[in-house]
C-alpha positions as CSV (number, residue, x, y, z in Angstrom):
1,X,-114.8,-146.8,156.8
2,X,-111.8,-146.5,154.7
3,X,-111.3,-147.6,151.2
4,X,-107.7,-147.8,149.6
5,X,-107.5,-147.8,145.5
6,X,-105.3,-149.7,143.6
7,X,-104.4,-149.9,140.1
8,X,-102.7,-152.6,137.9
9,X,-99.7,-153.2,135.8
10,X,-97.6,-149.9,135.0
11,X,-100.5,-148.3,136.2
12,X,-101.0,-145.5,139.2
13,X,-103.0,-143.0,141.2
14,X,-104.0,-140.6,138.4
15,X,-104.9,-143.4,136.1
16,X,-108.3,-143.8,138.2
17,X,-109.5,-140.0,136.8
18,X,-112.4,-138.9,139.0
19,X,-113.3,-142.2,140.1
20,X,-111.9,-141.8,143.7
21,X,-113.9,-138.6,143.9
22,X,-117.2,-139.8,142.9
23,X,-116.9,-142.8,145.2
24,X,-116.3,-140.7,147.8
25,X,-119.4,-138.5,147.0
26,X,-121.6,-141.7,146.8
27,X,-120.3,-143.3,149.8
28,X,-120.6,-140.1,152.1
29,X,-118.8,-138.3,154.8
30,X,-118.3,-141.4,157.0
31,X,-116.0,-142.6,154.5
32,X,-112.6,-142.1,153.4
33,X,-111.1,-142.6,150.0
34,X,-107.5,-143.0,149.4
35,X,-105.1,-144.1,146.6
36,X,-101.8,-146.1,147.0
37,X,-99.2,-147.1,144.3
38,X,-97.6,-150.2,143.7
39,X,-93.4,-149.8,143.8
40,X,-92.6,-148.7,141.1
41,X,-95.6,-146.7,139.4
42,X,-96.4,-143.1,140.3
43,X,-95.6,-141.7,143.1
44,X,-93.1,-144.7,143.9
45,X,-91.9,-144.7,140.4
46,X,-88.1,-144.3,141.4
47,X,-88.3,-147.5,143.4
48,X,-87.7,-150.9,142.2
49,X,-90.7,-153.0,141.4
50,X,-90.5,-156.0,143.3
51,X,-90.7,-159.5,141.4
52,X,-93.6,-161.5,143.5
53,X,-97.0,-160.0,144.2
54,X,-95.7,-161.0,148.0
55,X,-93.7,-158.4,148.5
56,X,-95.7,-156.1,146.5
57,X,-98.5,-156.5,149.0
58,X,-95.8,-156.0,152.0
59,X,-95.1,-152.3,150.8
60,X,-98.1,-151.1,150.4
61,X,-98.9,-152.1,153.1
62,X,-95.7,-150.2,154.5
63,X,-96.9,-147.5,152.6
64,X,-100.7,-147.1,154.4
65,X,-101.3,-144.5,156.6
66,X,-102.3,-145.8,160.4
67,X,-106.1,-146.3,160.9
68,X,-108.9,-148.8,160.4
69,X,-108.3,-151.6,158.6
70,X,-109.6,-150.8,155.3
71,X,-111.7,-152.4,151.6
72,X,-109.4,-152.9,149.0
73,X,-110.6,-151.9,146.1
74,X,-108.2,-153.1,143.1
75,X,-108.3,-154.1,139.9
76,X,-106.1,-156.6,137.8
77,X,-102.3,-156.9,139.3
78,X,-103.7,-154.7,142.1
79,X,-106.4,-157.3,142.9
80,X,-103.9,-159.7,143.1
81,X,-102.0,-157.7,145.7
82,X,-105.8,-157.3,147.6
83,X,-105.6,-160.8,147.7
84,X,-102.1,-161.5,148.9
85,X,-102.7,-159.1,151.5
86,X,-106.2,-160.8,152.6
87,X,-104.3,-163.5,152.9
88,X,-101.7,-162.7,155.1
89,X,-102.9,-160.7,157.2
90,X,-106.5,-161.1,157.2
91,X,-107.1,-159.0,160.7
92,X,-105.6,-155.5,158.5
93,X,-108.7,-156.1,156.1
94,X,-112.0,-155.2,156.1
95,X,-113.3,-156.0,152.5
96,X,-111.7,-157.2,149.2
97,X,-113.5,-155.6,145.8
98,X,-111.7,-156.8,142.7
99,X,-111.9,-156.2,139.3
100,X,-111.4,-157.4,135.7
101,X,-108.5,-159.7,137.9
102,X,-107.1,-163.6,137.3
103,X,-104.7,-166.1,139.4
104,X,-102.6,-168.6,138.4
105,X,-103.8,-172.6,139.3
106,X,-107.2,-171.0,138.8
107,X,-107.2,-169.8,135.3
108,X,-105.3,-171.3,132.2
109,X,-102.3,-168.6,131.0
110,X,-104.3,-167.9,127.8
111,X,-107.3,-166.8,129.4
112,X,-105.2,-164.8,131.9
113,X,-103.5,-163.0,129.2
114,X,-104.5,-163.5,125.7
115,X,-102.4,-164.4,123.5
116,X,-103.3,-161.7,120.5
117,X,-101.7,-159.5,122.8
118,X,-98.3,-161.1,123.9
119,X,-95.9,-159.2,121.3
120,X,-97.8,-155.7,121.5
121,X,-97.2,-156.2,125.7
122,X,-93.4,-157.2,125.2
123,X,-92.8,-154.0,122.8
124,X,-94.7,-151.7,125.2
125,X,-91.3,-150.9,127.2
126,X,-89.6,-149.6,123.9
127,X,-92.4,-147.6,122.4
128,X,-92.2,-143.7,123.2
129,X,-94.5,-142.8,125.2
130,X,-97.5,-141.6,123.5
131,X,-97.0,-144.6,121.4
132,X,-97.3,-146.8,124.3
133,X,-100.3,-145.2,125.7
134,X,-102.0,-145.3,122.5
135,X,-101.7,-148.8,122.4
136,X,-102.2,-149.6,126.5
137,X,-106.2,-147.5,125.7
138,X,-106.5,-149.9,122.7
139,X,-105.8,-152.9,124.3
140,X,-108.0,-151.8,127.7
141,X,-111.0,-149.6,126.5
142,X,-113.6,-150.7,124.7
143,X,-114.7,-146.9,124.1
144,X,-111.7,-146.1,122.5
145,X,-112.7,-142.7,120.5
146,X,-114.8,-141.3,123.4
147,X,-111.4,-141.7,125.4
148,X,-108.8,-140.7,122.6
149,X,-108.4,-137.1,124.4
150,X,-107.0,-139.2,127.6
151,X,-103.7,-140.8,125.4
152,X,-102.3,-136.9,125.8
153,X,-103.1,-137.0,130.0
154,X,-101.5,-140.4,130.0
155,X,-98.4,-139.4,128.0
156,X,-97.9,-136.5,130.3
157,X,-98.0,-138.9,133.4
158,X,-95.9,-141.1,132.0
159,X,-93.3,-137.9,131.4
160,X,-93.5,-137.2,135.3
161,X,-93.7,-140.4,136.5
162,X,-92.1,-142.7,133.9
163,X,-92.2,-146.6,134.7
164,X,-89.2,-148.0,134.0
165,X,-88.6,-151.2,131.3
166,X,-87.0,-153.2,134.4
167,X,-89.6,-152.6,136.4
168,X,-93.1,-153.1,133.9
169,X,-91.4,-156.7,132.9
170,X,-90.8,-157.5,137.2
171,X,-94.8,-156.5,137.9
172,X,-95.6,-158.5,134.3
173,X,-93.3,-161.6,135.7
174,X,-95.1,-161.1,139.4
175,X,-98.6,-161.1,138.0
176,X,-97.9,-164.4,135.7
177,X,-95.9,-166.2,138.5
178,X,-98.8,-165.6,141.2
179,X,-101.3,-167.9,142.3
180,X,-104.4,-167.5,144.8
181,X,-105.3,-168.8,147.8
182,X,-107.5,-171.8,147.5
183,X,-110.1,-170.4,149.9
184,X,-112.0,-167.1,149.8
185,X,-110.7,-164.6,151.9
186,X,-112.4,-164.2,155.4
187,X,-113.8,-161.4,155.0
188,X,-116.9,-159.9,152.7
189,X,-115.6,-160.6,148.8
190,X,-116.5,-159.0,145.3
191,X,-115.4,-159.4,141.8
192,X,-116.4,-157.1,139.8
193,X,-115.7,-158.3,135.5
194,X,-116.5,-157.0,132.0
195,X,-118.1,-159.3,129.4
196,X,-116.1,-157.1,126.8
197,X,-112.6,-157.8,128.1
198,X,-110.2,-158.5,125.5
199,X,-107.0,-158.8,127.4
200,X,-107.9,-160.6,130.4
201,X,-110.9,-163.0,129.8
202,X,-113.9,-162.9,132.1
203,X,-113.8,-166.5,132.6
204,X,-111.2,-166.2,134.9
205,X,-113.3,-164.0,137.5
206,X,-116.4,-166.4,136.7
207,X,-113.9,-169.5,137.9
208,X,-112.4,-167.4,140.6
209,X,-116.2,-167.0,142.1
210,X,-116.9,-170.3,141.5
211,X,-114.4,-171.8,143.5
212,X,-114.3,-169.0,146.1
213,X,-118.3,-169.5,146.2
214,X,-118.4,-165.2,145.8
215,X,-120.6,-163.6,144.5
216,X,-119.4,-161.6,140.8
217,X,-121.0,-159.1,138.7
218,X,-120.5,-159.1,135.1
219,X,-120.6,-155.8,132.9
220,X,-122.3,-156.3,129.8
221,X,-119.3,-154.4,127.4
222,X,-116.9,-152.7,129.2
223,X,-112.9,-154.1,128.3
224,X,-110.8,-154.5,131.0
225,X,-110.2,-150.8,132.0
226,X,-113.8,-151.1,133.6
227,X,-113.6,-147.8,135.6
228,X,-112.4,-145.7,132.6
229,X,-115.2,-147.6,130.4
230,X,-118.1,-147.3,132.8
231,X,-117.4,-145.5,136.3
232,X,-120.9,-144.5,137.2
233,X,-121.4,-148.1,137.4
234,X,-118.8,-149.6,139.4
235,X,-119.3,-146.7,141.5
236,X,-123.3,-148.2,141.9
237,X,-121.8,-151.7,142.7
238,X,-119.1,-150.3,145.3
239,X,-121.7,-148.2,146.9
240,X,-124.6,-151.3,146.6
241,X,-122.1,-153.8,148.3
242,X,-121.1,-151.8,150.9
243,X,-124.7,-150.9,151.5
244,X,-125.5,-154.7,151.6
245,X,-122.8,-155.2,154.1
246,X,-124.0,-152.8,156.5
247,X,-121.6,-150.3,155.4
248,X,-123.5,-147.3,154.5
């Protein structure tokens, strides 16, 4: 089984930290772990981010090695690109896992992005770096002096692999602009939220569940960076779910 990683707004491969590696000790050898970047962020950084989650799906998609079709696991914009691509081409997916995520026409804008943090996000893009990443771990974390030592990691990343202004406000305008399908995917579904989120509420996954008729599991603290807050246990649900679906 393969399972493909993706990460949210601004965000990239090495903003996961060991996660991929654990899961793919927990899983096993019958199972392959692999990262993919949005356009625009990390390894794509030089390439212009496109402006619906659409065509976001489409190249990574483009971007994915040839093999089985794989579970997405993604959180936040990157769940919303699981879901796009689910939807369109529902034979390429295996599995849809995603976390701390929302969707327009099923969640009001405040509780997709809440409001306390609206003129923090639009300054991001003209912070230096450091700055910025101070303020993305406040924002995200709930565990935000046992991750202080990460704001240097992140800083360098963003030296090597800087995100451009144009491109953070194109993922921000895709993410707000995108709605989900009104049915579940057809294939086995998971949200995974934090009770603790402070920039995305949890209400949104609750209501996305509830209408998809999903099931979600709810993290008792965690903020929305749920695999930097607390990877050992969305590394127990991934491995649990995929154990349930006869995965193992």
């Amino acid at each position: 089984m393969r399972w493909v990683l993706m990460r949210g707004l601004t965000r990239e491969a090495g903003h996961w930290g060991d996660l991929p590696r654990r899961l793919g000790a927990a899983l096993g050898p019958a199972h392959d772990v692999l990262t993919l970047d949005l356009p625009g962020n990390g390894t794509r950084h030089l390439e212009r981010s496109p402006a619906s989650v659409a065509a976001v799906a489409q190249a990574c998609r483009e971007q994915l090695p040839p093999g089985p079709p794989p579970v997405l696991v993604a959180m936040s914009l990157g769940a919303m690109v699981a879901m796009e691509w689910a939807r369109a081409v529902p034979g390429e997916v295996a599995g849809v896992l995603m976390i701390n995520t929302s969707a327009r026409g099923h969640s009001p804008f405040w509780q997709r992005l809440q409001p306390r943090h609206y003129a923090t996000l639009l300054r991001l893009p003209l912070m230096a770096a450091a700055e910025r990443e101070q303020h993305i771990l406040a924002m995200t974390s709930n565990g935000v002096r046992r991750h202080a030592p990460l704001v240097a990691h992140w800083t360098r990343i963003a030296a090597e692999r800087p995100v451009s202004a144009a491109n953070a406000l194109r993922q921000l305008w895709a993410a707000a602009c995108y709605g989900a399908p009104a049915e579940a995917p057809q294939v086995p579904v998971l949200l995974l939220a934090s009770a603790g989120d402070r920039l995305v509420s949890p209400q949104c996954s609750r209501q996305l569940a509830q209408r998809w008729q999903v099931p979600l599991r709810l993290h008792p603290w965690a903020g929305h960076d749920l695999p930097l807050d607390d990877p050992g246990w969305v590394v127990a649900e991934v491995r649990a779910w995929a154990l349930r679906q006869g995965w193992g």
